[in-house]
PAFI-162966 format. One record per residue: x, y, z of N, C-alpha, C in turn; residue in one letter. Coordinates in steps of 0.02 Angstrom, whole numbers, plus 50000, padded with zeros to 5 digits. Layout:
BEGIN
XYZXYZXYZa ...
//
This chain:
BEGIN
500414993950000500005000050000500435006350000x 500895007250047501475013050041501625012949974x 501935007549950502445009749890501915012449843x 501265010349834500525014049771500415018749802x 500475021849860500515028549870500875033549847x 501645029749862502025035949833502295035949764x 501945029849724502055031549656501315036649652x 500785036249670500425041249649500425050149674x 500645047749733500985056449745501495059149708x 502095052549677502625057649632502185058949582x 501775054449553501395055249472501155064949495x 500775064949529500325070349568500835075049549x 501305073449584501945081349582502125082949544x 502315078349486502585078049422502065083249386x 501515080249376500905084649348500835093349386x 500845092749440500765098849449501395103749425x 501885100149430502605104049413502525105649342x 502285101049324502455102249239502045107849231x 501205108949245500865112349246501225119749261x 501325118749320501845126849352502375128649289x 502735123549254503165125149221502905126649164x 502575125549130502175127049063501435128949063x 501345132949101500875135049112500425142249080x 500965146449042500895151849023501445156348989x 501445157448916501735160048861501605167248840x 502125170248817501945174148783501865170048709x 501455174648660501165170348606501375175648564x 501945174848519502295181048467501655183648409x 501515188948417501125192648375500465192848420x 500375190748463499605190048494499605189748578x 499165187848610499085189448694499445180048707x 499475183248778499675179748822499355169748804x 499745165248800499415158648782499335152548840x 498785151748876499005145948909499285138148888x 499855135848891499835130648862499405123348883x 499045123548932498735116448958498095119948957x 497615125048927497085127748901496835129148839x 496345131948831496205134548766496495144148763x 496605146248705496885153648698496585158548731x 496685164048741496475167948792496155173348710x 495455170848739495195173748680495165182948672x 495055185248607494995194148614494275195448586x 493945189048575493285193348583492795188848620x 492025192748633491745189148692491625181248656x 491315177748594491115175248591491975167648620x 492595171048589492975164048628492965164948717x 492855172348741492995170548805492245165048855x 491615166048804491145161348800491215155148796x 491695151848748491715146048760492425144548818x 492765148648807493285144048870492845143548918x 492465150648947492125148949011491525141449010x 491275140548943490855135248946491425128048945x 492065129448938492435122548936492375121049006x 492675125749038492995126449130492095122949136x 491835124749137491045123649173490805116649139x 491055114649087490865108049081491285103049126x 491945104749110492345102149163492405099449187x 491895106949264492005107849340491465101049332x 490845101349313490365098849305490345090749292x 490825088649248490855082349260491635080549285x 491735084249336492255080349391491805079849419x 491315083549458490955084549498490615078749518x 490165076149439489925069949407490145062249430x 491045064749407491595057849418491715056149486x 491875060849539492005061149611491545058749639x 490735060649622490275056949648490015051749647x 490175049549560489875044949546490545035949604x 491065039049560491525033849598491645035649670x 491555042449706491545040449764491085036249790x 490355036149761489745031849790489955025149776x 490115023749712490295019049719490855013649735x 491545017849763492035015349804491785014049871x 491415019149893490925016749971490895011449969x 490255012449919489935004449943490074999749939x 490804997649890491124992949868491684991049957x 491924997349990492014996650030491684996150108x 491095000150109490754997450171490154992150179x 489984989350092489544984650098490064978750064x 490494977050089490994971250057490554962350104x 490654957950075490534951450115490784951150170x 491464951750161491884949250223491624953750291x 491024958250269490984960150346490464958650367x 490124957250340489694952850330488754955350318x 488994959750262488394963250236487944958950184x 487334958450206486974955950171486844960050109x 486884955150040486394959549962485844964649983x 485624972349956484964974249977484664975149901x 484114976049865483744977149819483424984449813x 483384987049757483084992349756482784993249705x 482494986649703481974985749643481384988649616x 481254994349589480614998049582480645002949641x 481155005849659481225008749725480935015649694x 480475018349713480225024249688480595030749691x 480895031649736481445035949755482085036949706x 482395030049701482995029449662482835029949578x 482295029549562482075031249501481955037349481x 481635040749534481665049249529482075051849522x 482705049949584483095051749596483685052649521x 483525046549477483985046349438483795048949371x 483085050349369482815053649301482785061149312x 482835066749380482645071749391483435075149397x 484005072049421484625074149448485035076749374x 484985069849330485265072249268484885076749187x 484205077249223483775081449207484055088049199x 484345089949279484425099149292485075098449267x 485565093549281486265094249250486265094249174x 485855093049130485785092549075485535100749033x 485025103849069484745108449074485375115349078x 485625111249151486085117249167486795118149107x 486705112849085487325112449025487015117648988x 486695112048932486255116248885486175125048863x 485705127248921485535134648910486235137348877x 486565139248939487505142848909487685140948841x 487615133948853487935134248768487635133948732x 486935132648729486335135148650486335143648656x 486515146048706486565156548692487065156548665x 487875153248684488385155248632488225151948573x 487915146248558488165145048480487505149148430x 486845152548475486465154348428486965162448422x 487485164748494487795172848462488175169948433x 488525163348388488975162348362488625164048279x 488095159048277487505160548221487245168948190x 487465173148244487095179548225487425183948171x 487595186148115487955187348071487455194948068x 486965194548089486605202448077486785209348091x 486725214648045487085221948085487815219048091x 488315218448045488625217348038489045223848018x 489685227548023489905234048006490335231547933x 490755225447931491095225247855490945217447852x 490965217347796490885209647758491485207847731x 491825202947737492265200747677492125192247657x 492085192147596492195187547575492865180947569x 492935175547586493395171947593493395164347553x 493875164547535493805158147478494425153147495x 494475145147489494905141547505495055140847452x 495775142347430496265136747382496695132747408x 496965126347351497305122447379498115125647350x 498445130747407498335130547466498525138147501x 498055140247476498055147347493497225152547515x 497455156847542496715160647543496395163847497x 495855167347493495575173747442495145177247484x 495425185847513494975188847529494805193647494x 494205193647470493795199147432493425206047485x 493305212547488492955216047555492585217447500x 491865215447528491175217047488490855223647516x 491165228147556490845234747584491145238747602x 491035244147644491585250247678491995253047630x 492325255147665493075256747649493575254747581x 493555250147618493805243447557493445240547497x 492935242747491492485238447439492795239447381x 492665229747358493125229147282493765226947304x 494055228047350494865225947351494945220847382x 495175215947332495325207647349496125206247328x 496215198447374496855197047349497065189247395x 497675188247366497695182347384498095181047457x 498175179247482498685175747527498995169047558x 499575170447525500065167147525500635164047591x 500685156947603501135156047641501955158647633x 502295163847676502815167747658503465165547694x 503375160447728504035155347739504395153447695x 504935154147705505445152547613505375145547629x 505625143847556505755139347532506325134147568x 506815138147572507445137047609507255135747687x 507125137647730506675135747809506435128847795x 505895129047752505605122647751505955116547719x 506435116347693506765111847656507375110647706x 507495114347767507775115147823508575114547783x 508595121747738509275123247716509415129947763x 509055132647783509075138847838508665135047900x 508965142247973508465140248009507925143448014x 507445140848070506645140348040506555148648081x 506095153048074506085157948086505735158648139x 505475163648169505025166448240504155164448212x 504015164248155503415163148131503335156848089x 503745151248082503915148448047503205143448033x 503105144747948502425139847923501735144747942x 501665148048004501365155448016501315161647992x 501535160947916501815168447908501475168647838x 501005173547830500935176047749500995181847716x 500995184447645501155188447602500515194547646x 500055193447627499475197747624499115194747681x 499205198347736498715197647799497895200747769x 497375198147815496795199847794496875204747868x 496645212147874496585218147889495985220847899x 495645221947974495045220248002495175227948058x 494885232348071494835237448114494555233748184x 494795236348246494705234448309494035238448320x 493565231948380492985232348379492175232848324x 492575234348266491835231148233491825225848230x 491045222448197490765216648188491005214948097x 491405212048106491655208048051491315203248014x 490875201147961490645195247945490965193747912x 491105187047902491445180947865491015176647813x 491045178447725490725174247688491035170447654x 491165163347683491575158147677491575150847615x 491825150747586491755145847526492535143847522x 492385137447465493135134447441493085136047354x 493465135447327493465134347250493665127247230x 493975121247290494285114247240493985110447299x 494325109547360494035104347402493915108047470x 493485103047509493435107547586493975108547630x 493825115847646494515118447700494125121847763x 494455124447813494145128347850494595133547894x 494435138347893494715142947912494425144147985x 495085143648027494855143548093495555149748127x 495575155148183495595158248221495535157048291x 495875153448325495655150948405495545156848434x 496205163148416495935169648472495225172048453x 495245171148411494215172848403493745169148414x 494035163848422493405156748430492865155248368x 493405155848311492995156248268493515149048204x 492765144948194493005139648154492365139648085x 492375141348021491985138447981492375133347917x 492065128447896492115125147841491935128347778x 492515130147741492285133147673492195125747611x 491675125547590491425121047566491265122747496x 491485119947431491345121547370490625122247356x 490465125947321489895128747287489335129747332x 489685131547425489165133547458489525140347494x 488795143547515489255150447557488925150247608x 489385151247671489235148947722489645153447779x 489255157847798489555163547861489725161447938x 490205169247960490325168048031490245174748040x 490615176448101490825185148121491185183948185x 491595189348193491945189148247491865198448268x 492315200548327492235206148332492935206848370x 493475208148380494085206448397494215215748438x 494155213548513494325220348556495065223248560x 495475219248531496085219948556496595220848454x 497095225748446497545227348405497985221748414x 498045217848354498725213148361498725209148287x 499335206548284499095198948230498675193248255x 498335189748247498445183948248498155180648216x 498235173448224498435167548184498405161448184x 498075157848116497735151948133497915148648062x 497615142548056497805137848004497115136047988x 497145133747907496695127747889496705123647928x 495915122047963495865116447989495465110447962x 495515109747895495205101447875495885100147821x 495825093347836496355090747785496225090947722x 496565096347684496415097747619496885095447556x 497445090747557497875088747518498585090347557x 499065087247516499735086747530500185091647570x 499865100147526500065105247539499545108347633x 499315103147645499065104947695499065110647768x 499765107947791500155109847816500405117647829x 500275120047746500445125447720500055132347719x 499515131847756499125136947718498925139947795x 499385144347822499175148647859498805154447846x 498515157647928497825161047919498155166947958x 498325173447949498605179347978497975186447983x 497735187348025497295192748036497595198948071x 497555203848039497935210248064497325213048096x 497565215348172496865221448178497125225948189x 496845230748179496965238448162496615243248205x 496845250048218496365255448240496085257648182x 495575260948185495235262548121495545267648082x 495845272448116496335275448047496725272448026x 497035268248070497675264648013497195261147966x 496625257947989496175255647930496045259347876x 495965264747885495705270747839496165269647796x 496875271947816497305273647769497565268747718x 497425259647758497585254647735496985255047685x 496385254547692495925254047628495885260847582x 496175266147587496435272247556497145269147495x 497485265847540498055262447498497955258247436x 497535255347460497325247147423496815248847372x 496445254547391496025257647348496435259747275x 497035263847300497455267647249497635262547183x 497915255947255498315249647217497865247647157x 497125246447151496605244847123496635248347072x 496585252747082496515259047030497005259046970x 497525258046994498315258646949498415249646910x 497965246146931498105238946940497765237946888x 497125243446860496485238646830496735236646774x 496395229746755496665228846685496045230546633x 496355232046565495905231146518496145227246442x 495545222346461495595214446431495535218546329x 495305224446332495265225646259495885230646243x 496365232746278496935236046254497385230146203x 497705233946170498335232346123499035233046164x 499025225546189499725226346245500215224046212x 500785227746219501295226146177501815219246205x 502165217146187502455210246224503035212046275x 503095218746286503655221546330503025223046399x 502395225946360502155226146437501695222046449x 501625216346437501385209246460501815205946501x 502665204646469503145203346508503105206346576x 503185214846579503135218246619502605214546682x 501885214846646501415211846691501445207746719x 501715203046688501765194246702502385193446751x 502855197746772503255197046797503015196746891x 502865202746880502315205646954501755197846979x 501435194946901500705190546917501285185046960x 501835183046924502215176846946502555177747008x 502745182547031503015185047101502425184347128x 502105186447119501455184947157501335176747193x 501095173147087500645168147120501005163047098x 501525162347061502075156347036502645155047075x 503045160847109503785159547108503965152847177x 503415153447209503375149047284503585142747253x 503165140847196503585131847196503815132747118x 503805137747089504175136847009505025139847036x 504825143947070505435149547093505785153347061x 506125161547075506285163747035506635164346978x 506895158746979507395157946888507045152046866x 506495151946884506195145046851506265137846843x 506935137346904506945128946886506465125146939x 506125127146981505925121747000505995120147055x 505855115347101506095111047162506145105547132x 506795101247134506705096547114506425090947145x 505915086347117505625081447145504925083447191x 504775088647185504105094047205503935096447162x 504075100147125503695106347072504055107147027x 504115106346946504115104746897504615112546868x 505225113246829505585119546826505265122046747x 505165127146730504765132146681505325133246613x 506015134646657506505136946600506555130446569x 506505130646503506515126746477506065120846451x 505335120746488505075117146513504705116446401x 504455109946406504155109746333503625111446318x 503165112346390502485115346379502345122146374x 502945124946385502995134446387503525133446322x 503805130046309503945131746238503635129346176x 503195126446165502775121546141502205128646121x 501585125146074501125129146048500655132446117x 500555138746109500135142146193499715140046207x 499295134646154498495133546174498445128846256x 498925123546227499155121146272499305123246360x 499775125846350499935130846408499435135046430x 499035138546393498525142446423497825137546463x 497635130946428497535127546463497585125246505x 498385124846531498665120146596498525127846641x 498565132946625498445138346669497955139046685x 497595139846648496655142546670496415134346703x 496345129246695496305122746727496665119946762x 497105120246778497605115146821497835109246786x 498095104046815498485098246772498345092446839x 497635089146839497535083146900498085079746902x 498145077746967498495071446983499175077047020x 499275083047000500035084947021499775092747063x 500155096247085500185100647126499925107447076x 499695107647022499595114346964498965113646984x 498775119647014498245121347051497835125346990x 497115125946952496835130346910496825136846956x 497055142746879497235149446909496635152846875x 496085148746824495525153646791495345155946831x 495145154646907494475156646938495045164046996x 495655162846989495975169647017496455170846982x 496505173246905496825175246878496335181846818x 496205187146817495855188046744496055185346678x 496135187446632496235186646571496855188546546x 496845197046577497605201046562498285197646602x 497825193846672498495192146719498835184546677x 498265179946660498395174546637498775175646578x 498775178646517499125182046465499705183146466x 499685189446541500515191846543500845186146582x 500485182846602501145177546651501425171546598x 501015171046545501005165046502501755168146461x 501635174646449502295177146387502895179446435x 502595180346505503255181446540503675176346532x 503365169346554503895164646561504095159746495x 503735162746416503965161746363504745166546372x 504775173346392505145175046365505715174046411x 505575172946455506135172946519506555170446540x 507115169446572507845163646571507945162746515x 508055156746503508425153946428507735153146382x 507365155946399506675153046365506535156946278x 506855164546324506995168446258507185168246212x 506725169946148506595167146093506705161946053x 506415155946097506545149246087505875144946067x 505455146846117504515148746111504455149046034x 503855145346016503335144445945503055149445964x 502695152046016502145159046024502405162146064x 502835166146054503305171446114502585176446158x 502135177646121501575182346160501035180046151x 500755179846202499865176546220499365183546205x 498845185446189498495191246212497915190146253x 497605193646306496975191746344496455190246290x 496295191046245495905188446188495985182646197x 496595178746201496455172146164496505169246225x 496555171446280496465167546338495755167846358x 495285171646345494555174846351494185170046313x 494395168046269494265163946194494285154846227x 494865154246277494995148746287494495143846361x 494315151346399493975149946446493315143146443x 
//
């Protein structure tokens, strides 16, 4: 009996130590993190559910203590050897009440709390900005359908090099956490979230907000958050969406509202200077031009900048026979993708002008120059090909 004592008091100590020792983080870009909890949420609806975790909990220790203390009792004060007779409590009117009315109110008392948070989780109404959000494999799309911002969309990108992850450098302070284009949200409004995929299901989840939806192809399907506190933070796809899984972090900037201002003042400008028009006469110097910017953008991550490639991952461009080969081709593998391999379709986030200039960029580019059957694509014939 001693020695099962004091293996369960070291176990005991051990746990509590560890607890004391890892108990509480700073969390880089965001608030304070407990590590043996859930995040210390910044708006009411996560500090809603931690408090409904703690309270389910408390609630069934409460449950466990009683249930096995009653029944360690009786196992111990009604044992044979002392010579307790069997008793019956067969149709016992009492113990039947007792057992349909007790887990009645505990059921009840669950319930209420958490059918109020998940119907304020449901409430998307009176909402101050909307943005739209789209899953690719394996990246984001936020579109802002109102305010400030309305009209200005874009992609975002996982911005961990190449080199980190291939563990030719070391891994950084944000490492696999980090993207091109944070989505940019003003502190204290009501944010709604209109959530979809374009290839397979993903979900975009936020712990400091307590906010998880499934973006699901060819459905749209909302959330909202309202975030009290200025900071980054940061979350991942949470459904297993392919290989690149891993990859597709979620970065939320919040803002005071002038820096908002000035940020959707900016992005506004960017728009403006950006627009394309699919009926100009673009010459093949400023398609190149274009296509250079589209591929920094949305190619160079696994083609990379001189075009060869990763080898044994992603397929190298210089040189490649399908970019030197007739365009129809190529403009195909662009606007559709290529199943079975990592060439993700760029029709549904590329226009016409972007798909064009990226196609003659990388005709003309590295050794590619003037080697190409069709050195220049025009948005016509990519418009044509849709």
């Amino acid at each position: 009996m001693k020695k099962w004592r004091g293996i369960l008091l070291g176990a005991c100590a051990m746990l509590v130590g560890g607890m004391a020792a890892a108990q509480v983080k700073d969390m880089p870009g965001g608030p304070r993190v407990n590590q043996l909890n859930l995040h210390e949420g910044v708006t009411q609806i996560a500090r809603d559910v931690a408090w409904l975790h703690w309270m389910m909990l408390v609630i069934c220790l409460v449950i466990f203590i009683g249930v096995f203390g009653v029944m360690f009792y009786s196992i111990w004060a009604h044992r044979k050897s002392r010579g307790v007779k069997p008793a019956t409590f067969h149709e016992h009117v009492g113990v039947e009440v007792a057992w349909t009315v007790i887990p009645f109110f505990i059921v009840i008392a669950m319930a209420l709390p958490a059918t109020r948070t998940v119907v304020a989780m449901k409430d998307t109404s009176s909402a101050d900005l909307t943005i739209k959000v789209t899953g690719y494999q394996w990246k984001w799309g936020y579109e802002y359908m109102d305010g400030e911002a309305a009209g200005v969309s874009f992609l975002s990108n996982l911005a961990t090099p190449q080199a980190q992850i291939m563990g030719r450098e070391p891994k950084s302070e944000f490492y696999l956490m980090e993207v091109d284009n944070p989505m940019v949200v003003p502190v204290g409004k009501k944010v709604r979230l209109v959530v979809t995929a374009a290839d397979v299901i993903h979900s975009w989840m936020i712990p400091h907000f307590g906010v998880k939806q499934d973006a699901i192809p060819g459905l749209l399907r909302d959330t909202w958050f309202r975030a009290e506190e200025v900071g980054e933070f940061r979350g991942q796809c949470a459904e297993l969406c392919g290989k690149d899984h891993a990859f597709m972090p979620i970065v939320v900037k919040v803002v005071s509202e002038e820096d908002y201002a000035a940020w959707a003042a900016g992005e506004q400008k960017k728009l403006a200077e950006a627009a394309d028009d699919p009926n100009k006469e673009w010459t093949q110097e400023e398609l190149v031009a274009r296509g250079q910017q589209v591929y920094a953008a949305n190619c160079v991550a696994c083609h990379q900048a001189n075009g060869q490639g990763v080898p044994g991952n992603f397929p190298g461009l210089d040189g490649d026979p399908v970019v030197l080969g007739p365009k129809d081709e190529q403009i195909k593998v662009v606007l559709n993708g290529k199943p079975g391999t990592a060439m993700a379709p760029f029709g549904g986030q590329l226009n016409d002008v972007e798909v064009a200039a990226v196609i003659t960029y990388t005709r003309n580019a590295w050794s590619n120059a003037g080697k190409g059957q069709d050195p220049v694509v025009m948005p016509a014939e990519v418009a044509a090909a849709r």
